[in-house]
C-alpha positions as CSV (number, residue, x, y, z in Angstrom):
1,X,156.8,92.0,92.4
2,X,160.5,93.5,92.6
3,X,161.3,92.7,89.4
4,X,158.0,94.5,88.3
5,X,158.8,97.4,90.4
6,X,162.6,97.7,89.4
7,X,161.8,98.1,85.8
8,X,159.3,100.3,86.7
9,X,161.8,102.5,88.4
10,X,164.8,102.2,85.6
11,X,162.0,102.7,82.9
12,X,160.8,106.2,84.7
13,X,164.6,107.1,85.4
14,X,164.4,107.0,81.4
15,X,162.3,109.2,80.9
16,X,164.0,112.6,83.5
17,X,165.7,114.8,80.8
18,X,168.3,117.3,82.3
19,X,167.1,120.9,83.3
20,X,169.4,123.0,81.1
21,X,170.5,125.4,83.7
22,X,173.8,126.2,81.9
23,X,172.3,127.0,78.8
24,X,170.1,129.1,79.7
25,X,172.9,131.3,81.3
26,X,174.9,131.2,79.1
27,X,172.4,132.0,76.6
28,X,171.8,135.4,78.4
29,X,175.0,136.0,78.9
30,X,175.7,136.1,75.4
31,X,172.3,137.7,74.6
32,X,173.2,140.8,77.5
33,X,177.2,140.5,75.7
34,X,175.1,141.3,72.3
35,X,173.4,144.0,73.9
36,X,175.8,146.1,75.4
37,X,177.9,145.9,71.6
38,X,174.8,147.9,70.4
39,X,173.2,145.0,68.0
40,X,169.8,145.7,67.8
41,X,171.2,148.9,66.1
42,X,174.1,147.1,64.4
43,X,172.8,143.8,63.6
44,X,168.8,143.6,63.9
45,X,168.2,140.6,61.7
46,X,171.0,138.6,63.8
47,X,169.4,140.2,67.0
48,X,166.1,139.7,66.2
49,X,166.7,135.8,66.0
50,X,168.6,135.8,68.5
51,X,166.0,137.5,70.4
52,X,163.2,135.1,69.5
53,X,165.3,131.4,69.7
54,X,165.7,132.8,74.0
55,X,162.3,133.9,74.4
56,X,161.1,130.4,72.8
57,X,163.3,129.1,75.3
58,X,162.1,130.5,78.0
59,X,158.6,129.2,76.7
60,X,159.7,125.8,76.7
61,X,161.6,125.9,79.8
62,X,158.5,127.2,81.8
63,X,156.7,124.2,80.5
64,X,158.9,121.8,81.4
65,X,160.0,120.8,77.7
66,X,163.6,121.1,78.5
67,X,165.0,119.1,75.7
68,X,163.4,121.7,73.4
69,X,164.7,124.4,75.5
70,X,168.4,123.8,75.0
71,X,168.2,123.5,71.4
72,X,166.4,126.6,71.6
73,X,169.1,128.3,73.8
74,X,171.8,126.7,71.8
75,X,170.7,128.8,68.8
76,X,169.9,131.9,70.9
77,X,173.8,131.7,72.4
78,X,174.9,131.0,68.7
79,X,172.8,133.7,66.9
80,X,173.6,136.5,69.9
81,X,177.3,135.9,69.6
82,X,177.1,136.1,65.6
83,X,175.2,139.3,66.3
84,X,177.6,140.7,68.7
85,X,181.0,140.3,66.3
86,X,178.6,141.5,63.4
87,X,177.8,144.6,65.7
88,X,181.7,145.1,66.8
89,X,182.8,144.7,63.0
90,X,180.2,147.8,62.0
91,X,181.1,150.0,65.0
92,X,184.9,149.7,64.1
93,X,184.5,149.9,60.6
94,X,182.2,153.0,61.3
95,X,184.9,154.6,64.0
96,X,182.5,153.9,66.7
97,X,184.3,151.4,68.5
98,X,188.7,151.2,69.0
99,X,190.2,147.7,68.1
């Protein structure tokens, strides 16, 4: 009966898949980082995806499918940050923005 119950036990320990608390902050850290640089004006292609990967994100975080949910925030942090150097580089370029 242990046995049966240990494996039980190390079999459902399997299965727990980490929240992914830090990527979701730091995900909208980089999302609010794109933001304030102005790149929904700048960059609204980058932005846009950007924008979608964290609210899909947020979908699979509320239900529970957090392996999905970091991948998801993983692109969001990527595609914000892209957006937010793509945004800098036109403000400066423009005169907008000092280096």
């Amino acid at each position: 009966m242990r046995i049966i119950l240990t494996c039980l036990l190390i079999g459902l320990a399997g299965c727990v898949s980490m929240i992914p608390v830090d990527e979701y902050a730091i995900a909208r850290a980089a999302m609010e980082g794109a933001k304030e640089s102005e790149a929904p004006r700048f960059a609204p292609a980058l932005w846009y995806k950007a924008e979608q990967a964290y609210r899909e994100g947020e979908t699979f975080f509320r239900e529970r499918a957090f392996s999905d949910a970091a991948k998801r925030f993983s692109a969001a942090r990527t595609l914000a940050e892209q957006a937010e150097n793509t945004a800098r580089l036109a403000r400066f370029e423009s005169g907008d923005l000092a280096p």
